[in-house]
C-alpha positions in Angstrom: -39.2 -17.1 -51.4 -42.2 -18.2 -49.5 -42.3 -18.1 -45.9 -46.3 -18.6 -45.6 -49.5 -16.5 -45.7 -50.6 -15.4 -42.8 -53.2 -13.0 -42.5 -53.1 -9.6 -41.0 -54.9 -9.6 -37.4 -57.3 -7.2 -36.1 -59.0 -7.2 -33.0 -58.3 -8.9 -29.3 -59.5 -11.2 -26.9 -58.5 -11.1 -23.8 -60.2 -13.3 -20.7 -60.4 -11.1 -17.8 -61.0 -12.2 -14.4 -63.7 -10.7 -12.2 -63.2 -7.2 -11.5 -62.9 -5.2 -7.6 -65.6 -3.1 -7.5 -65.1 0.1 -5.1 -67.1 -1.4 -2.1 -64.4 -3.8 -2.2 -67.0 -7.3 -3.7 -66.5 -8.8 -6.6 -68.5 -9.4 -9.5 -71.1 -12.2 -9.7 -69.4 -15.5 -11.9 -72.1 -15.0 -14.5 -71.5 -11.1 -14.7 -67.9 -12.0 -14.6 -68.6 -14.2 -17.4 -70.7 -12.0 -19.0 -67.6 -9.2 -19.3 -65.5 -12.1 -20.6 -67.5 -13.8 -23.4 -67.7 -9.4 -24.1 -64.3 -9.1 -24.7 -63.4 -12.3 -27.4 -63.1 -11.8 -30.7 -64.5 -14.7 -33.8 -61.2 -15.7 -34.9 -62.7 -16.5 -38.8 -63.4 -13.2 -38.8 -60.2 -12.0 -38.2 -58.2 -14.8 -40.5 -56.7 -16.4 -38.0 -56.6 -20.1 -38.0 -55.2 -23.0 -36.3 -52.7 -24.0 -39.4 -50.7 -21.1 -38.0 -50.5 -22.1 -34.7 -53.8 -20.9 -33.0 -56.3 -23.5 -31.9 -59.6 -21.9 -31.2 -60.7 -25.4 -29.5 -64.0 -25.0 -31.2 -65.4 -22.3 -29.5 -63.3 -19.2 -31.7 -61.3 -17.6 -29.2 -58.4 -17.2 -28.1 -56.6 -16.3 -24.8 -54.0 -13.8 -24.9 -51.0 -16.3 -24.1 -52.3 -18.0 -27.5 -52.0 -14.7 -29.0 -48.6 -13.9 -27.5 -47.2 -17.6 -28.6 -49.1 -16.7 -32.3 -46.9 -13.3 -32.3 -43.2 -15.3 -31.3 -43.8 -17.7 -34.0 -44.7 -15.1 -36.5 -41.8 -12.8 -35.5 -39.7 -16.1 -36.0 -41.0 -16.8 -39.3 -39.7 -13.1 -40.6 -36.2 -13.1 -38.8 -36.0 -16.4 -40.2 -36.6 -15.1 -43.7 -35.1 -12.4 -43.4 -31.7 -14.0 -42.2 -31.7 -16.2 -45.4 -32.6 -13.6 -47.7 -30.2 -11.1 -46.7 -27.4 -13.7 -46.1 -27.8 -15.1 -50.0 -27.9 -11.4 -51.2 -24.9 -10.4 -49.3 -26.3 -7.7 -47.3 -24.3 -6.3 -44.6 -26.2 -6.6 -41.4 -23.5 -5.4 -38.8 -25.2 -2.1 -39.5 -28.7 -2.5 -38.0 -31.9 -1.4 -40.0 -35.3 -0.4 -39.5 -38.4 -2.0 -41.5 -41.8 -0.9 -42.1 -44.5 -1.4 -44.0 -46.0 1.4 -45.8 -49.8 2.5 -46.7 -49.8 -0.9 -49.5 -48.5 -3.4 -47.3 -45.1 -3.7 -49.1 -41.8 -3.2 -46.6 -39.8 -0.7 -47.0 -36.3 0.6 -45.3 -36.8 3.7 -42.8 -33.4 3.9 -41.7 -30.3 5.0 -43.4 -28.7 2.1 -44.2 -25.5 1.8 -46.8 -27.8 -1.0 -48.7 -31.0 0.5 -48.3 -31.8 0.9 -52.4 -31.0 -3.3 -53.0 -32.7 -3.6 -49.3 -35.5 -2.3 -51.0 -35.4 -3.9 -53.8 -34.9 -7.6 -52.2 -38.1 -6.5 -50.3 -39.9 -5.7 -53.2 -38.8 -8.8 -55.4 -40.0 -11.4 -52.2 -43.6 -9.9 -51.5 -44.3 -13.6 -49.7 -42.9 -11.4 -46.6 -45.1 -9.1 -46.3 -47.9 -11.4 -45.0 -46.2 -12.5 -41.7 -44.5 -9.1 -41.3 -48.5 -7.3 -41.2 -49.9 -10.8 -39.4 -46.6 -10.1 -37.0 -48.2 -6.1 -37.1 -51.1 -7.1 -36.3 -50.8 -9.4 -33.8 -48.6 -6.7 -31.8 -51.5 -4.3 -32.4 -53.7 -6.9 -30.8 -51.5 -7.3 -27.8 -50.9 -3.9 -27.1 -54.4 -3.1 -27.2 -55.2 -5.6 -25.0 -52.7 -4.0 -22.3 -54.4 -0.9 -22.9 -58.1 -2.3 -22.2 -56.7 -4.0 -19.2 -54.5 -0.4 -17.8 -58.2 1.1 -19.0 -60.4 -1.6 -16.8 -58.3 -1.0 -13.9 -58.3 2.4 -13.9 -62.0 2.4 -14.2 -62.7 0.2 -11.7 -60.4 2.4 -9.0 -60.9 5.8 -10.2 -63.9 6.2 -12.7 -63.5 10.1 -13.3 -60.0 9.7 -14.4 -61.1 7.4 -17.0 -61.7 10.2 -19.7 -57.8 11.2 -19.4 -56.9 7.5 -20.2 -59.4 7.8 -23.5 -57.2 10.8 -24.5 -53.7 9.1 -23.8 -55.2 6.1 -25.7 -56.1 8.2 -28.4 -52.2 9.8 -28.2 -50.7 6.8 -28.2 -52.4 5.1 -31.3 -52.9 7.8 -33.5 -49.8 7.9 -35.5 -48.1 5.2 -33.8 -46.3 2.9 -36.9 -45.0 -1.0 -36.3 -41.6 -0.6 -37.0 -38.9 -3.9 -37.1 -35.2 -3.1 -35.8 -33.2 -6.1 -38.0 -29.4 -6.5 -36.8 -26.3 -8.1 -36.3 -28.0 -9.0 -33.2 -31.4 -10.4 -34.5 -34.8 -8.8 -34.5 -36.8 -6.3 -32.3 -40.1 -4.9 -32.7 -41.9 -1.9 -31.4 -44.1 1.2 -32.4 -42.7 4.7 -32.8 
């Protein structure tokens, strides 16, 4: 089954507007410009391009909404195959199911599941998915990055000194933090655990 190949992301790009500094100005346009050129990421090398729904518009960048519309339609893509491919194999779906993807890239069950063994094996014999489930990975890592630059920034901004705590919980947060796929009955959620 082929259901397209779309690169794993990595990186973000986020346009941020000018910052409050503590004597309550703002930053200059250019320095404001400056900070945002900083934060953008070159989108060929990242393996992103507009055949999957990202347009660059010539410059290479992308804003987060681009990145959050790029995530939908990837997350689409999987539900969409996965639907089909569990529906022609018969797999019983009233009983939800978690998917990840392991060290290789390759999807495996993480839940107990009655099916899990020919879940697994379906999995294994359509390795087409695993491109838009890491691209869909990816892009989530991108986005929640992102939120954590920004809760970062405006921490910064108000209260430099407690900056270093917000490294650690950064640190917390990522470190073994996996992209996991809860597939029901009731379609498809995403999240890290």
């Amino acid at each position: 089954m082929n259901v397209g190949g779309i690169n794993q992301a990595a990186g973000y790009m986020a346009v941020r507007q000018p910052l409050t500094v503590r004597s309550g100005t703002t930053e200059s346009p250019q320095t404001a410009q400056s900070r945002a050129e900083a934060g953008k990421v070159d989108l060929k090398s990242i393996g992103l391009y507009s055949e999957h729904g990202l347009d660059a518009g010539g410059k290479g960048y992308l804003p987060r909404a681009d990145l959050e519309m790029a995530f939908d339609r990837v997350k689409g893509i999987v539900k969409c195959a996965l639907d089909q491919l569990f529906m022609q194999a018969g797999i019983d779906v009233a009983k939800p199911m978690k998917i990840r993807a392991d060290r290789t890239g390759a999807l495996k069950v993480v839940s107990n599941h009655p099916q899990k063994q020919e879940i697994e094996k379906l999995l294994a014999e359509n390795p087409d998915l695993n491109n838009p489930y890491n691209a869909m990975s990816g892009l989530a890592n991108l986005l929640r990055m992102g939120d954590l630059h920004e809760e970062f920034d405006r921490i910064y901004a108000e209260h430099p000194e407690r900056a270093t705590a917000m490294i650690q919980r950064i640190q917390y947060i990522t470190k073994d933090s996996v992209f996991t796929v809860g597939y029901g009955a009731d379609g498809l959620e995403t999240g890290f655990s």
